[in-house]
N, C-alpha and C positions, 0 to 999 in steps of 0.2 A: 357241333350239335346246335339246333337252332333252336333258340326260345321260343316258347307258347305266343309272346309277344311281339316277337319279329315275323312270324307266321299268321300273326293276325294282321301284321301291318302289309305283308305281301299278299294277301286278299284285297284286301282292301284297296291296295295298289292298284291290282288286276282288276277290280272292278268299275274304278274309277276308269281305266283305259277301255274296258268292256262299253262304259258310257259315251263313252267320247266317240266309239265308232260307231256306236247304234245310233247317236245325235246327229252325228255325221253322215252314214246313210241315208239318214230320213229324212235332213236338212236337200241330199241331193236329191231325194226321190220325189222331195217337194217341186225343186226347182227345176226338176225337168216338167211334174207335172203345169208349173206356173209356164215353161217356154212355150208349151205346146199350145195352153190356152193361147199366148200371147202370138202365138205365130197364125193360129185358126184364126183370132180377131181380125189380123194383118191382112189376111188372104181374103178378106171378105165373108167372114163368119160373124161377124158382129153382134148379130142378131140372135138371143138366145133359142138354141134351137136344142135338140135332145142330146149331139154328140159333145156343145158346150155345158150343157149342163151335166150330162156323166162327168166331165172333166171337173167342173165346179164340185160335185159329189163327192170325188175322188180325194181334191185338195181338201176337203172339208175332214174327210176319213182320217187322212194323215195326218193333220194338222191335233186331231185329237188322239191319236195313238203315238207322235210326237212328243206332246206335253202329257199324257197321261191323264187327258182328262174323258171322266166316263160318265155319259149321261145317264138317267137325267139329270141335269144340272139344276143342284136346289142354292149354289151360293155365286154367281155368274161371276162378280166381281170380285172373289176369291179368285176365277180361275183367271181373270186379268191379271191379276195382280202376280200368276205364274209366267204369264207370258212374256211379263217385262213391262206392264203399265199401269193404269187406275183408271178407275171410273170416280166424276164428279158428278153433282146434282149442277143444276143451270137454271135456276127461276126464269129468265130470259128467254128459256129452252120454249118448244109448244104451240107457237102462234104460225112460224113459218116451217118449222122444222120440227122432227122425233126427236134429234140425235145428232152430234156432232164428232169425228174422232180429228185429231188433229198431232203431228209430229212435235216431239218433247227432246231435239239433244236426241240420244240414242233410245230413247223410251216414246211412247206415248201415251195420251189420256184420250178417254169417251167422258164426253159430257151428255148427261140426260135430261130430260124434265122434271123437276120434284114432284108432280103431280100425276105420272104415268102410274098405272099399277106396274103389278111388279112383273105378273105376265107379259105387257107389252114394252117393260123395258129390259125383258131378256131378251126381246126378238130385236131390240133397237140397239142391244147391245152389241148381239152375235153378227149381224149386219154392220155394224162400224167394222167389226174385224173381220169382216169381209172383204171392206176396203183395204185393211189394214194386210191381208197377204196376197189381194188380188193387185190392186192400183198401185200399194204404197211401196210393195218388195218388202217389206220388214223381215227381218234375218235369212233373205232368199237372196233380194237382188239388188247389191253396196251402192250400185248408181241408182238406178229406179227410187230406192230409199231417200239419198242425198238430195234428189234432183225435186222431194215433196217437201223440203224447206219451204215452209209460212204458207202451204197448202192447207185447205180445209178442207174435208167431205161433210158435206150434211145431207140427212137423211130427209129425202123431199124429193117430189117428183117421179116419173118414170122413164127415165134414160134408162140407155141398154146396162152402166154403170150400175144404177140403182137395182134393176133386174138381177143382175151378176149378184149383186150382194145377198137381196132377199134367198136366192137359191141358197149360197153358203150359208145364211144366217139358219133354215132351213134344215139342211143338212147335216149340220154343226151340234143342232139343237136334238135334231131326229133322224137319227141315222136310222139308216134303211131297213137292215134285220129288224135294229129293236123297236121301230115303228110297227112292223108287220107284225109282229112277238106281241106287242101291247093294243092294237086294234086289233086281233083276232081274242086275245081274252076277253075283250068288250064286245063281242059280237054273239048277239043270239039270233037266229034265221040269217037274213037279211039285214038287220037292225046292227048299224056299228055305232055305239056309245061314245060321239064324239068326244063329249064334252070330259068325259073321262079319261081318253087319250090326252086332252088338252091338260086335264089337271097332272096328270102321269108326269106329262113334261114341260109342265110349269109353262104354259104357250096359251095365247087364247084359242078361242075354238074355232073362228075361222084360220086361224094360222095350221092348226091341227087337219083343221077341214082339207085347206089347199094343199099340205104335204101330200094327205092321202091321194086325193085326183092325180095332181102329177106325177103321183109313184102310178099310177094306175088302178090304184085299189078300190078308189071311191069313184061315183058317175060323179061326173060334171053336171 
């Protein structure tokens, strides 16, 4: 006869191996999604176009049903600190840069500006970790990874790099349904209540603004 407590600990067992292949699934289902980006870039995709950017969307999807994390995201650097890293403030941050992520050993940090709000240092946020599973491989690709020793990303400029990121940061931030779910409640006629989309998901309101257009919802 088996105890109450032997039978709790063989749940427990079994769910722990339940995890380990759902992490493992989605670990691979990332890494295919990252080969294909990386294979479109190679072939002369470079340039963000709409079949990269579904792709970008897609990693962004997973990477949040992955970690279990569910927007909107009201504690950002909570949900880093799931992923395996931290966010720092950077007084030095601001002048030439948003945002900095940079490789830690097996972990890594995002530095900010102490002086961003908090709206546009979730977008500065979500955007390092854009780098952090598009360029760097983190938990996807062991060389890619290793080969970002004493790498920096900072957030500046428009390379196709920095583009890539804004998408995920984007997508990470406002997934697609519940974009469409939260500007349709802020809409009367014609009239969509950006700025309340924006607050919905803690983003400023041009960020709010361009998700829309690029999904297609809003004119340009």
């Amino acid at each position: 006869m088996i105890s109450l407590k032997t039978k709790e600990q063989q749940f427990d067992c079994c769910m722990l191996k339940l995890n380990r292949i759902i992490k493992s699934d989605i670990q691979y289902e990332v890494l295919s999604i990252i080969r294909t980006i990386l294979e479109y870039i190679r072939n002369g995709g470079l340039r963000m176009d709409s079949t990269l950017r579904d792709k970008i969307n897609e990693l962004a999807s997973t990477v949040l049903r992955c970690y279990e994390i569910n927007p909107p995201i009201t504690d950002i650097a909570k949900e880093v600190e799931k992923l395996g890293g931290e966010v720092k403030e950077d007084c030095s941050l601001g002048v030439f840069s948003d945002g900095k992520i940079e490789k830690q050993g097996d972990s890594f940090s995002i530095s900010v500006p102490t002086n961003q709000s908090n709206a546009r240092k979730n977008f500065t946020i979500a955007h390092e970790l854009g780098h952090l599973f598009l360029h760097m491989g983190y938990k996807i690709d062991r060389e890619l990874w290793e080969s970002t020793e004493n790498k920096v990303y900072n957030r500046s400029g428009n390379s196709e790099f920095e583009l890539q990121a804004n998408e995920f940061a984007a997508a990470f931030l406002m997934p697609k349904e519940l974009y469409k779910r939260v500007m349709d409640e802020n809409t009367v006629g014609n009239a969509v209540y950006i700025a309340k989309v924006a607050q919905y998901f803690n983003v400023s309101i041009d960020a709010a603004s361009y998700r829309g257009k690029w999904l297609g919802y809003l004119q340009w």
